[in-house]
N, C-alpha and C positions, 0 to 999 in steps of 0.2 A: 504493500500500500504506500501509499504517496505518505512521507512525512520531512514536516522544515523545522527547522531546529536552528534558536536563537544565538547567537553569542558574542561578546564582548566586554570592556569594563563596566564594571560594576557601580563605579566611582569615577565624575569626571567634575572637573574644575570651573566655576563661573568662566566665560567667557571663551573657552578653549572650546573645542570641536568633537564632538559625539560620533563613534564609528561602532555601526553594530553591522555582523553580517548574520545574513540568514542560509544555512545550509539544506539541499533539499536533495532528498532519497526518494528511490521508487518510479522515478521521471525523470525524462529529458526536460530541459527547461525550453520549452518546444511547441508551438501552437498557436494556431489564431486565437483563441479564444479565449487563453489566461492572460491575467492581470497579477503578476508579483506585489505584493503588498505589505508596505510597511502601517501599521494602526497603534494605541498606545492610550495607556488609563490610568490617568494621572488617582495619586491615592484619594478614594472617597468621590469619585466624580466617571461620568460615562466612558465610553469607547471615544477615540478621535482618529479620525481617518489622516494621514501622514503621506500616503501618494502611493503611486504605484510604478513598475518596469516592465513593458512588453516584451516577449519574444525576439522583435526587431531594435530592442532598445528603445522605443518610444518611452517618455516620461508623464505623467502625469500630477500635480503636488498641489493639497490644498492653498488654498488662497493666505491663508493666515499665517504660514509657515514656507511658503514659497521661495522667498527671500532669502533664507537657511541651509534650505533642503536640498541635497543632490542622494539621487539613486542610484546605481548602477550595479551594472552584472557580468558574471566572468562566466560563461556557459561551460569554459573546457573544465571550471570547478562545481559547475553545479551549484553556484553561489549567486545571491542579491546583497550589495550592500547599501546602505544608509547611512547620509553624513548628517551630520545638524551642528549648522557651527552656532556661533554667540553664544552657547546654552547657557540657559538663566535658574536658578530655584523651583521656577517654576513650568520646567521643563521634564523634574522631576516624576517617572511614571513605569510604569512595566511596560514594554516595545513588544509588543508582537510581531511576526510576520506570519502570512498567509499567503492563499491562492485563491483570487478572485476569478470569477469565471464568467464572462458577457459573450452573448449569441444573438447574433441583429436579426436572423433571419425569425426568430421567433419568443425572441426578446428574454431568453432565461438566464437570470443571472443570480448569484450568489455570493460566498464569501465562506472558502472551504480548506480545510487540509492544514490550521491554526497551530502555531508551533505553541509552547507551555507557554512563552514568556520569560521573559530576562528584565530584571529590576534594576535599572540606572538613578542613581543618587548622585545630587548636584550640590559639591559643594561650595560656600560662600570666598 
């Protein structure tokens, strides 16, 4: 079965730059139809969506965090990674990464194959 699986520090510094990668078994990183996804929940508060990486390396990155964010992916490792520079206190959150799944022809889409999660703490 398809599984991705988080990893990086643990502990990173105001202002210094966030690198998590997400490793993925089971699958080529391969396909119209996935969306590599990084999402993330900060403590006591919802899900946030964080952007995505296509197949073709297309990017995707919320509006709010845009500015930050860079994705990208090493196919020959089977890897997605995630940058977030300026990180602040409140950037503070567990990083998921996933496999999102969009199909235009009949519109089914999802949010599938969720690694556990890796806990980043932002120190002052």
């Amino acid at each position: 079965q398809v599984q991705l699986q988080e990893s990086g520090p643990g502990l990173v510094k105001s202002s210094q730059t966030l690198s998590l990668t997400c490793t993925v078994s089971g699958t080529a990183m391969t396909g119209t139809y996935y969306y590599w996804t990084w999402i993330r929940q900060p403590p006591g508060k919802g899900l946030e969506y964080i952007g995505y990486i296509t197949y073709g390396g297309n990017t995707n990155y919320s509006p709010s965090l845009d500015s930050r964010t860079s994705i990208s992916r090493d196919t020959s490792k089977n890897q997605f990674t995630l940058q977030l520079s300026s990180v602040t206190p409140e950037d503070a959150a567990v990083y998921f990464c996933a496999r999102g799944f969009y199909r235009d022809y009949d519109g089914r889409s999802g949010m599938y194959s969720w690694g556990k999660g890796t806990q980043v703490t932002v120190s002052s």
